[in-house]
Backbone bond lengths (Angstrom), bond angles and torsions (degrees), N, CA, C in turn:
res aa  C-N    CA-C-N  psi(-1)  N-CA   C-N-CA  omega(-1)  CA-C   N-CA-C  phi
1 X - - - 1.454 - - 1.529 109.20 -
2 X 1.609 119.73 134.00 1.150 123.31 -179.59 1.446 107.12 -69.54
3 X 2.022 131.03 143.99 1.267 122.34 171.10 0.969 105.34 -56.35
4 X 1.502 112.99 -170.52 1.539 130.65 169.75 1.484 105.36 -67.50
5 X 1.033 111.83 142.99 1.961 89.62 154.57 1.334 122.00 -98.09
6 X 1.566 99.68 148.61 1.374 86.73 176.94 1.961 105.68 -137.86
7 X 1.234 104.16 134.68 1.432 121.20 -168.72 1.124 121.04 -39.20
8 X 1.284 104.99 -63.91 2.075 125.62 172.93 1.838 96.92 -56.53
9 X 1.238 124.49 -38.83 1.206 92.01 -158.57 1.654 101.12 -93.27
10 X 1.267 124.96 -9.83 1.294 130.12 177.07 1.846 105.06 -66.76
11 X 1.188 119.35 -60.90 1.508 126.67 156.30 1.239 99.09 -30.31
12 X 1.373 144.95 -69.52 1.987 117.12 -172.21 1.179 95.51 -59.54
13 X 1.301 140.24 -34.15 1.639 119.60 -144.62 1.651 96.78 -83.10
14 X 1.768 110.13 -30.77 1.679 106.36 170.02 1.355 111.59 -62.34
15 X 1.517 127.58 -55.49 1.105 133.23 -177.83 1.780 123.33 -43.51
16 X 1.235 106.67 -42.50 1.060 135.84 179.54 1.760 106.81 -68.26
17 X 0.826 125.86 -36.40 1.598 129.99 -170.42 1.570 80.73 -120.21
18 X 1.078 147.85 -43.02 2.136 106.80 170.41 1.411 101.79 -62.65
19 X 1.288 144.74 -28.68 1.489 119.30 -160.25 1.474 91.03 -90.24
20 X 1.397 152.18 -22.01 1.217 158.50 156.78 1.669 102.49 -25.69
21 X 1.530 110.03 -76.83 1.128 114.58 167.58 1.237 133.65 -51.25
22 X 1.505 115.33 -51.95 1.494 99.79 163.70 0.924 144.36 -40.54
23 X 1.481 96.91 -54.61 2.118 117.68 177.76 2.082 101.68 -52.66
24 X 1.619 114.61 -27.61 1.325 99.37 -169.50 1.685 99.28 -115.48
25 X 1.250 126.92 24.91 1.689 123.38 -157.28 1.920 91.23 -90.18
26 X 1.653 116.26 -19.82 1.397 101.75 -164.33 1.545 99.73 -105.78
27 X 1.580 118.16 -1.41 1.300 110.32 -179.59 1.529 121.78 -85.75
28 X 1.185 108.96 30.02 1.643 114.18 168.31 1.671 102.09 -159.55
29 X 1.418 102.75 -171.95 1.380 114.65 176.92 1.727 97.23 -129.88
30 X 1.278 96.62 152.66 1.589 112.62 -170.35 1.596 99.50 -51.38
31 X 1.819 112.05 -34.08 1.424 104.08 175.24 1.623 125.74 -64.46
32 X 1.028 103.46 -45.08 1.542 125.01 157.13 1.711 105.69 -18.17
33 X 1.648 95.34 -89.29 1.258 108.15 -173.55 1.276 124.86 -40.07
34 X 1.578 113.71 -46.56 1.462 133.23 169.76 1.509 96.91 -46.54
35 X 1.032 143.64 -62.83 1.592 150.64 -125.18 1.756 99.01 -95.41
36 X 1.327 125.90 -19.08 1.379 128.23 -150.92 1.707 101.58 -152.06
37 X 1.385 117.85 86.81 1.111 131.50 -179.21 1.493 127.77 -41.23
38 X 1.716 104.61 -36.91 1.104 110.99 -174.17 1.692 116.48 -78.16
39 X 1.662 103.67 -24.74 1.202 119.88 163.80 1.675 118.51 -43.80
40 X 1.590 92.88 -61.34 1.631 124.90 -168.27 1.859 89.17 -49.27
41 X 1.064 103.72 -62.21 2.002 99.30 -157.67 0.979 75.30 -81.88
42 X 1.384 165.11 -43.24 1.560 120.96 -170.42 1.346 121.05 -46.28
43 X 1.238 123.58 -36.19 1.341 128.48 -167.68 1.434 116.99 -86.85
44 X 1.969 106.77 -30.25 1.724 124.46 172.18 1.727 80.03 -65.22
45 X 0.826 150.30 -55.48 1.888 136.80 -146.81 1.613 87.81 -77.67
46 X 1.021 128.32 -54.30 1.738 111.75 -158.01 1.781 95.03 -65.34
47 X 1.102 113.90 -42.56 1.294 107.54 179.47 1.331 145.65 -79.33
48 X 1.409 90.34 3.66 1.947 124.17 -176.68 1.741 86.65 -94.24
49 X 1.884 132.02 -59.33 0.792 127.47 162.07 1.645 138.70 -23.03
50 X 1.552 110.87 -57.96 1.162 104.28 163.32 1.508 115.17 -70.19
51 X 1.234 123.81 -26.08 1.678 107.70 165.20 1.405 121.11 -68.68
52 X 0.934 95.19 -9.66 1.576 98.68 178.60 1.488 126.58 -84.60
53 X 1.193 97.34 -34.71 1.773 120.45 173.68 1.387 112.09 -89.05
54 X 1.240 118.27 -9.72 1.592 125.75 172.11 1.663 88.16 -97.66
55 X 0.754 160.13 -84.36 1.675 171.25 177.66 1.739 90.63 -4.57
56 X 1.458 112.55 -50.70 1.316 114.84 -157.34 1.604 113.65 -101.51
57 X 1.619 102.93 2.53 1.645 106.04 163.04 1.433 122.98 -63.62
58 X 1.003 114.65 144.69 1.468 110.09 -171.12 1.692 102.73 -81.20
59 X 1.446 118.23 140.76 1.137 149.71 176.07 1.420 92.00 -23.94
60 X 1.295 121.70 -77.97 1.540 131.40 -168.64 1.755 106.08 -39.32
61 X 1.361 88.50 -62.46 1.758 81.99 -172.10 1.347 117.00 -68.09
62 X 1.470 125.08 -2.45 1.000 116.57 -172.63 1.425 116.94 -115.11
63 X 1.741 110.24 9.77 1.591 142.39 160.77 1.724 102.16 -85.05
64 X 1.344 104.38 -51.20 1.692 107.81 -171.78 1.914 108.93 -66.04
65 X 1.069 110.61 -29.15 1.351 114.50 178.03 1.799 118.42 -118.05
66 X 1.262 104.38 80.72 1.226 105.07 -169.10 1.927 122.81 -102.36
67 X 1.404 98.60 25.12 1.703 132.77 -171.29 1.965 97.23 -88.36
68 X 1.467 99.25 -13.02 1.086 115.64 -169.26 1.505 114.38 -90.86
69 X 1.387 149.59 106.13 1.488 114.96 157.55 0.870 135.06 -74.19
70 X 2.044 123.26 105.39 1.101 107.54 -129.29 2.164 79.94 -94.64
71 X 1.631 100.26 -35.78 1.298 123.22 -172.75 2.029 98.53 -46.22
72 X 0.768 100.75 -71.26 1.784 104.92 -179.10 1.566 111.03 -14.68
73 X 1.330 90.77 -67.11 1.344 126.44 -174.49 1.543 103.98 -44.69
74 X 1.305 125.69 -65.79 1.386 136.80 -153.77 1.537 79.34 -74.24
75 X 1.194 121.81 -38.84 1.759 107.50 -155.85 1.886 110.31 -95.21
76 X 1.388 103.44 14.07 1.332 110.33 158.54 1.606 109.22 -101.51
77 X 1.634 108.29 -32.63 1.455 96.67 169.01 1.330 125.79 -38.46
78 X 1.830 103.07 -69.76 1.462 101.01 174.36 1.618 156.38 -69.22
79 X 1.907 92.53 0.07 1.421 109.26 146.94 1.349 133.59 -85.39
80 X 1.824 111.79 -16.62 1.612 92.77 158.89 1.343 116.43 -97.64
81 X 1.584 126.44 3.41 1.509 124.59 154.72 1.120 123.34 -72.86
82 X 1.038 118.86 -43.15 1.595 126.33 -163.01 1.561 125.13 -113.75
83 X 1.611 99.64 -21.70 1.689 116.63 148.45 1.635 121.78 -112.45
84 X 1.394 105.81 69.05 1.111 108.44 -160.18 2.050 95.72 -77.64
85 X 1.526 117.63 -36.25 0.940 110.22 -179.23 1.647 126.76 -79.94
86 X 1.109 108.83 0.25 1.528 119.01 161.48 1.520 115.85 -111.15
87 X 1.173 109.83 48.65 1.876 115.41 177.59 1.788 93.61 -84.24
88 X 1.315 105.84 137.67 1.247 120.51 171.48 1.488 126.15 -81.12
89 X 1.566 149.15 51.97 1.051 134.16 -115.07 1.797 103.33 -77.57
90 X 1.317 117.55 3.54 1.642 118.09 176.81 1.500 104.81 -91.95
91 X 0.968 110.65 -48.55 1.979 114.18 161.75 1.684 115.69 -69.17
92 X 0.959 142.28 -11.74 1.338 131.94 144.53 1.761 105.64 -80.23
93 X 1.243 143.32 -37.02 1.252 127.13 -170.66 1.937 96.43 -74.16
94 X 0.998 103.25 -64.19 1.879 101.94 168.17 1.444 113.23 -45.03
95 X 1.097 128.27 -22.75 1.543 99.08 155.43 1.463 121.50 -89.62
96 X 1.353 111.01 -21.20 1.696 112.81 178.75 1.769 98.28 -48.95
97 X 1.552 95.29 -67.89 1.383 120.57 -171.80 1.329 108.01 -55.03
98 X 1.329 153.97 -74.00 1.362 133.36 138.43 1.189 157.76 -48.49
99 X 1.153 132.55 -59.00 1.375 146.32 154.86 1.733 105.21 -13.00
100 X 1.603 89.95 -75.46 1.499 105.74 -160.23 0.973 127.17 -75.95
101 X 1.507 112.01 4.24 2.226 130.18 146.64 1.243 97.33 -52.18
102 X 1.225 115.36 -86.54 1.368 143.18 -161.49 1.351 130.25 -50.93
103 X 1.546 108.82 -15.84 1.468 133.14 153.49 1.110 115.08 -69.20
104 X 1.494 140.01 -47.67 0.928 144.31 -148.31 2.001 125.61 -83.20
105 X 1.476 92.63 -36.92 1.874 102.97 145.02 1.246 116.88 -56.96
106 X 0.903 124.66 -59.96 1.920 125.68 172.15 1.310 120.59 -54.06
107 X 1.062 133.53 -33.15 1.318 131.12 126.36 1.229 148.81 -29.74
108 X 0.999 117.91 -59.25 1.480 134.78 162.15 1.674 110.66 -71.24
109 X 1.027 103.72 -14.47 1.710 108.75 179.14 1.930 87.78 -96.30
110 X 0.661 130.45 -56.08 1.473 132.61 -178.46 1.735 124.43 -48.10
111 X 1.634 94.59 -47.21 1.119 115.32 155.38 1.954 133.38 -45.93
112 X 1.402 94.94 -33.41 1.554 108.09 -152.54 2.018 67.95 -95.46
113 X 1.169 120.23 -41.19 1.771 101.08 -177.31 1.591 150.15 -85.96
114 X 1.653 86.54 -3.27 1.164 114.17 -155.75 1.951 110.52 -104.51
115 X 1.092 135.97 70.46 1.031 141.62 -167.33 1.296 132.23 -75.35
């Protein structure tokens, strides 16, 4: 049986896996990453994570806060789950490298409301 979900705690588990990435986004080069698999899915898992914890927000909150992309998000989940063999490794480093700045205020703004 699936838990309950619950909103606030899905928000740490995003929060929690962008600062993951951040803290490790400058310790390689995209060639790097490309070159060393174990590297590569470390970084597909933190980011399968936040799709995952966005997947499992409840509908409501994710209607009430729509500053968010919540849709994007979910639909990169299920291309690095479910297309795991067509992962793009220049479109996963561009979202580390972008995306996943820019998430991370919205978060923490989400965080500070969400009780």
């Amino acid at each position: 049986m699936r838990e309950p979900i619950r909103d606030r705690e899905r928000l740490e588990h995003i929060y929690t896996a962008i600062n993951v990435l951040l803290d490790n986004k400058d310790r390689h080069t995209l060639e790097e990453v490309t070159a060393d698999p174990i590297i590569f899915y470390g970084y597909v898992k933190q980011v399968e994570i936040i799709g995952e914890a966005v997947y499992k927000l409840t509908f409501d909150f994710r209607k009430e806060h729509p500053e968010v992309n919540w849709d994007d998000i979910e639909r990169m989940r299920h291309v690095l789950v479910h297309g795991y063999y067509k992962i793009r490794p220049n479109q996963l480093w561009e979202t580390i490298q972008t995306d996943i700045p820019n998430l991370k205020p919205q978060i923490e703004t989400l965080l500070k409301v969400c009780q």
